[in-house]
C-alpha positions as a Markdown table, in Angstrom:
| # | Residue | x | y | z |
|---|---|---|---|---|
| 1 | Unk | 40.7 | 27.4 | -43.1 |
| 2 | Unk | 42.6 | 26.9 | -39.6 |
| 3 | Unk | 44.2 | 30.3 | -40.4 |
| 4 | Unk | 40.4 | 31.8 | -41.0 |
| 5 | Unk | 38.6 | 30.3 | -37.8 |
| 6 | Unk | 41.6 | 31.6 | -36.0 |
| 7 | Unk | 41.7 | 34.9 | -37.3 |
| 8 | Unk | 37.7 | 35.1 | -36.3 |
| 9 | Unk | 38.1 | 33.6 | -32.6 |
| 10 | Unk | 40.6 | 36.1 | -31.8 |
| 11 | Unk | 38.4 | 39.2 | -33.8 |
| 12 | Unk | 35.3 | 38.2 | -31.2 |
| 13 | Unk | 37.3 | 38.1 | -27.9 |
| 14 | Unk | 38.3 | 41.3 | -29.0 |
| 15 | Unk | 34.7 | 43.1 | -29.4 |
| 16 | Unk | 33.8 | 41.0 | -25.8 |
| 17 | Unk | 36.7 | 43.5 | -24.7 |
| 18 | Unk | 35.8 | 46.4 | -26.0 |
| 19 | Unk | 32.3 | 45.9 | -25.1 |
| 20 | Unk | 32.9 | 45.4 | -21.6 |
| 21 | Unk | 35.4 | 48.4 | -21.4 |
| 22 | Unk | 32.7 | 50.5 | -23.0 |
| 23 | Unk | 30.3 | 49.7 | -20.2 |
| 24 | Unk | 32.6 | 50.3 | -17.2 |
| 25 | Unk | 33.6 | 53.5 | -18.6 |
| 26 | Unk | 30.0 | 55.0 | -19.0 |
| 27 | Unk | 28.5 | 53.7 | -16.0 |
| 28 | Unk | 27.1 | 50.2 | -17.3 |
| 29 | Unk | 26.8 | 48.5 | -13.6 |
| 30 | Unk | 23.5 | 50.7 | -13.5 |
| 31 | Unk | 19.9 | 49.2 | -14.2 |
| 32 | Unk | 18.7 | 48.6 | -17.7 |
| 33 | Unk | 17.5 | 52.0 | -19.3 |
| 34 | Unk | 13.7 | 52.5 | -19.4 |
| 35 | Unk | 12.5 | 51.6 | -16.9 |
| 36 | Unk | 12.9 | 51.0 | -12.7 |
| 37 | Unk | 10.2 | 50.2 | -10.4 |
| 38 | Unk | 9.3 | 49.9 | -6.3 |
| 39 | Unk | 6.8 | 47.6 | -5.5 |
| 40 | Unk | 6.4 | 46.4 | -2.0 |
| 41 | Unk | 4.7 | 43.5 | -2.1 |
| 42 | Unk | 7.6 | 42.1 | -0.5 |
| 43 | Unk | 8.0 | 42.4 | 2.9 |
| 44 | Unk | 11.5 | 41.2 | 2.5 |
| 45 | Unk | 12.5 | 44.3 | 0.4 |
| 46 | Unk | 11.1 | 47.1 | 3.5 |
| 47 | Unk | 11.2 | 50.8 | 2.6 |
| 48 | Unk | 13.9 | 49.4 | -0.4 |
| 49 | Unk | 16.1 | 52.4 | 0.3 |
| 50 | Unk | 13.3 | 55.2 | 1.3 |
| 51 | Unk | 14.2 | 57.5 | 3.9 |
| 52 | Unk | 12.5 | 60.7 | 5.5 |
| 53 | Unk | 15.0 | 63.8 | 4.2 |
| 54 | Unk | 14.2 | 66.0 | 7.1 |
| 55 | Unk | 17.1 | 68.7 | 6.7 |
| 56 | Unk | 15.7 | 69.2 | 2.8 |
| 57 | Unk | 12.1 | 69.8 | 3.9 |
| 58 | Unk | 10.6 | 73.2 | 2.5 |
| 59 | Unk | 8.6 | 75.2 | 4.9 |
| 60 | Unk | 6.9 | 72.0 | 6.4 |
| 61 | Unk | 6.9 | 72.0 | 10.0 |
| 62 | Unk | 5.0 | 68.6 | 11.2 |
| 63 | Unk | 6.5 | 65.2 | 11.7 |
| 64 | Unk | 7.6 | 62.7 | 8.9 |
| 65 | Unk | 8.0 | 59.2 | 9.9 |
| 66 | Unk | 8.3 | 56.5 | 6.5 |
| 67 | Unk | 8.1 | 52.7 | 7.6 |
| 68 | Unk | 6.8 | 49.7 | 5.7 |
| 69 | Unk | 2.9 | 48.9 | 6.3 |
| 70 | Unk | 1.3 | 45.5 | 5.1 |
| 71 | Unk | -2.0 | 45.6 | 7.3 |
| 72 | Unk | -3.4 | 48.8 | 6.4 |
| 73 | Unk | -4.5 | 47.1 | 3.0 |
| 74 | Unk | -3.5 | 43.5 | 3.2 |
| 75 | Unk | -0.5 | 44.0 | 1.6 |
| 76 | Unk | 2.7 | 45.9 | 1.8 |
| 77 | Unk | 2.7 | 49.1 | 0.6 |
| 78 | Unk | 5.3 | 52.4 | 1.8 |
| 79 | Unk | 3.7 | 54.6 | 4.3 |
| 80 | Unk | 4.3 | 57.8 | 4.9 |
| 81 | Unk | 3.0 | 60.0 | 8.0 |
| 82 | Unk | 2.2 | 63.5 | 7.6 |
| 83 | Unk | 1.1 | 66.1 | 9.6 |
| 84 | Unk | 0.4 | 69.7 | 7.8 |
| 85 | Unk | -1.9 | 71.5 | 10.5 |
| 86 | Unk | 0.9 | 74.0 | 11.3 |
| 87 | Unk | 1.3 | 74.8 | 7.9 |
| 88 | Unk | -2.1 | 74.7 | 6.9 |
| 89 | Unk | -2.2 | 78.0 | 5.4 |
| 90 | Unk | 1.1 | 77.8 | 3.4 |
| 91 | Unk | 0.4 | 76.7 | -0.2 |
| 92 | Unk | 3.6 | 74.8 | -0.3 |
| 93 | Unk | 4.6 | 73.2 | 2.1 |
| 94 | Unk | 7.2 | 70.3 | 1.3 |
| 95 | Unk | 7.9 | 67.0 | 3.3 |
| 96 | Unk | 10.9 | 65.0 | 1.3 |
| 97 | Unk | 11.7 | 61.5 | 0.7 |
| 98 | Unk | 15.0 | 60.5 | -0.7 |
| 99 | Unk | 16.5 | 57.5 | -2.2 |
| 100 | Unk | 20.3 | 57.3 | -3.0 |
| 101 | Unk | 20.1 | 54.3 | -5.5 |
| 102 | Unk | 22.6 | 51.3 | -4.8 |
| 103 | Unk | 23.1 | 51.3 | -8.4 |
| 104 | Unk | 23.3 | 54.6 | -10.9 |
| 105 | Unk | 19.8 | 54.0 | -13.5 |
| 106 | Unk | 19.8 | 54.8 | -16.9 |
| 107 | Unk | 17.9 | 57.1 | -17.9 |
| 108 | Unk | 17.8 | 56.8 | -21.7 |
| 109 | Unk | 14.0 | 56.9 | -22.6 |
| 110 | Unk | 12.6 | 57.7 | -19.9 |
| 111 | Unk | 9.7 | 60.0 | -20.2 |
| 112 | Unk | 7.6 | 59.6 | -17.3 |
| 113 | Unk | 7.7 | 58.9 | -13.5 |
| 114 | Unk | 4.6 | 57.7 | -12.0 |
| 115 | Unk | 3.3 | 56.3 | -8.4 |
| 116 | Unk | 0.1 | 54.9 | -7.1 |
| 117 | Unk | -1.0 | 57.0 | -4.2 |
| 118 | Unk | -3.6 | 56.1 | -1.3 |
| 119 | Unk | -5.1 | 58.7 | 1.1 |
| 120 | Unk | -8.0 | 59.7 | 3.2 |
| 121 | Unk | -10.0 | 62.6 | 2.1 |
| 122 | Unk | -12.1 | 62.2 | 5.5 |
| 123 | Unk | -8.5 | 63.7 | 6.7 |
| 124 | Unk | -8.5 | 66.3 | 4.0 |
| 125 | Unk | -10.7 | 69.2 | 5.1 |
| 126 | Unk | -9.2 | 71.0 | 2.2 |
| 127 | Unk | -6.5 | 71.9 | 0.4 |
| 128 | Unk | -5.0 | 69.7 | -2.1 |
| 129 | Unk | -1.2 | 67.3 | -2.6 |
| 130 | Unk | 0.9 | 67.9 | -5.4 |
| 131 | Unk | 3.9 | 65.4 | -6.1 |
| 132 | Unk | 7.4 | 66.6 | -7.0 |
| 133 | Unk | 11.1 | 65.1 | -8.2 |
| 134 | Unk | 14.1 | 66.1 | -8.2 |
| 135 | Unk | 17.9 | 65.4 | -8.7 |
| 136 | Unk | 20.9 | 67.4 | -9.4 |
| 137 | Unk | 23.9 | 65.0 | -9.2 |
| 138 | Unk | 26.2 | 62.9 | -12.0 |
| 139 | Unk | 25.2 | 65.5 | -14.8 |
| 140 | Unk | 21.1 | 64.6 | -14.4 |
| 141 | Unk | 19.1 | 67.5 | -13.6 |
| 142 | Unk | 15.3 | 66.4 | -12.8 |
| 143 | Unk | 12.7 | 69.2 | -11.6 |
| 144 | Unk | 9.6 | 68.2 | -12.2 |
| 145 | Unk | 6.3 | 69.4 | -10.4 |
| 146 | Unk | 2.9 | 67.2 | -11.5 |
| 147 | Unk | -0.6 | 69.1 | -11.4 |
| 148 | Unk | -2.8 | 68.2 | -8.1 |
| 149 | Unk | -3.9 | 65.3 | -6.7 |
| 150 | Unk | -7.4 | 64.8 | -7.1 |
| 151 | Unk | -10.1 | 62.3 | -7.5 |
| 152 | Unk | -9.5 | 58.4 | -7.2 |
| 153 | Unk | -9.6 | 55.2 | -9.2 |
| 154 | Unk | -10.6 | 53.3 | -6.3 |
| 155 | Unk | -12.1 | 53.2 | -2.8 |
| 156 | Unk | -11.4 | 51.4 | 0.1 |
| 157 | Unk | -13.8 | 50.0 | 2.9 |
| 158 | Unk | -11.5 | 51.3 | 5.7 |
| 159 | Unk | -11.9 | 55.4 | 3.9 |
| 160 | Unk | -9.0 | 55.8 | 1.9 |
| 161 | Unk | -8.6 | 56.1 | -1.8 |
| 162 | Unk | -6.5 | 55.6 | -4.3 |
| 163 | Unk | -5.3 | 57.4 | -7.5 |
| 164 | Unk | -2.6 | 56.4 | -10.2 |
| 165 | Unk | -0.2 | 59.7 | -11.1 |
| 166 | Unk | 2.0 | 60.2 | -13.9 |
| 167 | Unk | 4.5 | 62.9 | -14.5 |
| 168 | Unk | 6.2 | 63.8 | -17.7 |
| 169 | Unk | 10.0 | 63.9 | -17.2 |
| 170 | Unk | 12.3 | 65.9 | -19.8 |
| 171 | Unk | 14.3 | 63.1 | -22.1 |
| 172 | Unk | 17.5 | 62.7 | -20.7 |
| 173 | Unk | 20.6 | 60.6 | -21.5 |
| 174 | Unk | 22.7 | 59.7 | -18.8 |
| 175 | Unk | 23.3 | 58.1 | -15.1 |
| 176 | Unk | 20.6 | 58.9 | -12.3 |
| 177 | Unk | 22.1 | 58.1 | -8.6 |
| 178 | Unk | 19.3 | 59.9 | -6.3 |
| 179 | Unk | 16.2 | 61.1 | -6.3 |
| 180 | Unk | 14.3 | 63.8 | -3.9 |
| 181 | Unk | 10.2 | 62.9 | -4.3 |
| 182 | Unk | 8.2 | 64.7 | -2.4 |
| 183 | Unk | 4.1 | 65.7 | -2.0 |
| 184 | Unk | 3.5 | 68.9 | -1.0 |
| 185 | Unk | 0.7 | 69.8 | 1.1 |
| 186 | Unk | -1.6 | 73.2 | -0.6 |
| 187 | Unk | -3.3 | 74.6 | 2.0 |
| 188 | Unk | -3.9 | 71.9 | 3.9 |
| 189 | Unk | -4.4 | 70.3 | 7.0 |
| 190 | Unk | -4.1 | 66.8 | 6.2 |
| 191 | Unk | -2.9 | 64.8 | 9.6 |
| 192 | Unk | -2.7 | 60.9 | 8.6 |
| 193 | Unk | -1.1 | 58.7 | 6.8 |
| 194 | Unk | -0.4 | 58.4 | 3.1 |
| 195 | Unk | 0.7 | 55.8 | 1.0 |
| 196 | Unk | 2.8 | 54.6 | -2.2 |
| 197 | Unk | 3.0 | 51.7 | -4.5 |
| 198 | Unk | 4.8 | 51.1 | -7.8 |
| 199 | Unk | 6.9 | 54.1 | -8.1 |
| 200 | Unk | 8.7 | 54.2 | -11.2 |
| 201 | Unk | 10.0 | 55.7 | -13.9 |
| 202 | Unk | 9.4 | 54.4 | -17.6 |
């Protein structure tokens, strides 16, 4: 019986081992699969790794400036400031954000990325925002353009609106490190801020 409890003792220390080699080796220190959220309710957290990627910008000519706003709506949310009127005639015209992710994420099933997004449409005279994603790095390749921004889900005593948007993203298996995300100004002239909460893939 001493010989049996032994023999088992020694058999589970062994799968612990494996286990843990198994993880190392594919990338395991990442987030759990599924899923992976930004919510900036926390003014603690900031931008949480958002940054302006001004030498990837595609034929956008106005300023960019990201920062963290909690007073706009009472609470935090990312803000981004935009300015398309040079490129108000272009129907794509590309300002980029980019997060390079402390940790790689998993991107076994996921099948959709999705944000909320807030904006003024007493600042948008016309023309329309389109979102994009991309990544081409660790053997992930994500590029993924939704359909138009349009409408709202809710309005806002100080003008603005917001709308939930969900892209579908190609299944995948493997380790994401970065992400480009962008909205890309169609024929507009939008000069303002914008604004993003729960960004997220799941």
């Amino acid at each position: 019986m001493k010989m049996v409890k032994k023999i088992t003792v020694i058999f589970t220390i062994a799968l612990i081992a494996v286990f843990i080699f198994s993880c190392a080796s594919s990338g395991g220190s990442g987030d759990a699969q599924g899923s992976k959220v930004w919510s900036f309710a926390n003014p603690s957290d900031d931008v949480q790794g958002w940054e302006v990627a001004s030498s990837e910008f595609w034929n956008y000519r106005g300023g960019a400036t990201l920062s963290y706003d909690s007073e706009t709506f009472g609470r935090g949310l990312l803000r981004l400031d935009l300015d398309f009127t040079e490129t108000s005639a272009e129907d794509w015209s590309e300002p980029k954000m980019k997060n390079d992710f402390p940790r790689a994420f998993n991107m076994r099933g996921v099948s959709v990325f999705a944000f909320d997004f807030y904006y003024n449409p007493s600042l948008l005279n016309e023309g329309t925002f389109t979102p994009k994603i991309f990544t081409n790095n660790n053997g992930i390749l994500v590029d993924v353009a939704g359909v138009p921004i349009e409408g709202s889900v809710e309005e806002f005593d100080n003008g603005f609106v917001k709308q939930e948007v969900f892209m579908f993203v190609p299944r995948t298996a493997g380790f994401m490190t970065d992400l480009r995300f962008s909205v890309a100004g169609n024929l507009t002239n939008y000069k303002g801020p914008v604004f993003f909460d729960n960004i997220r893939f799941q």
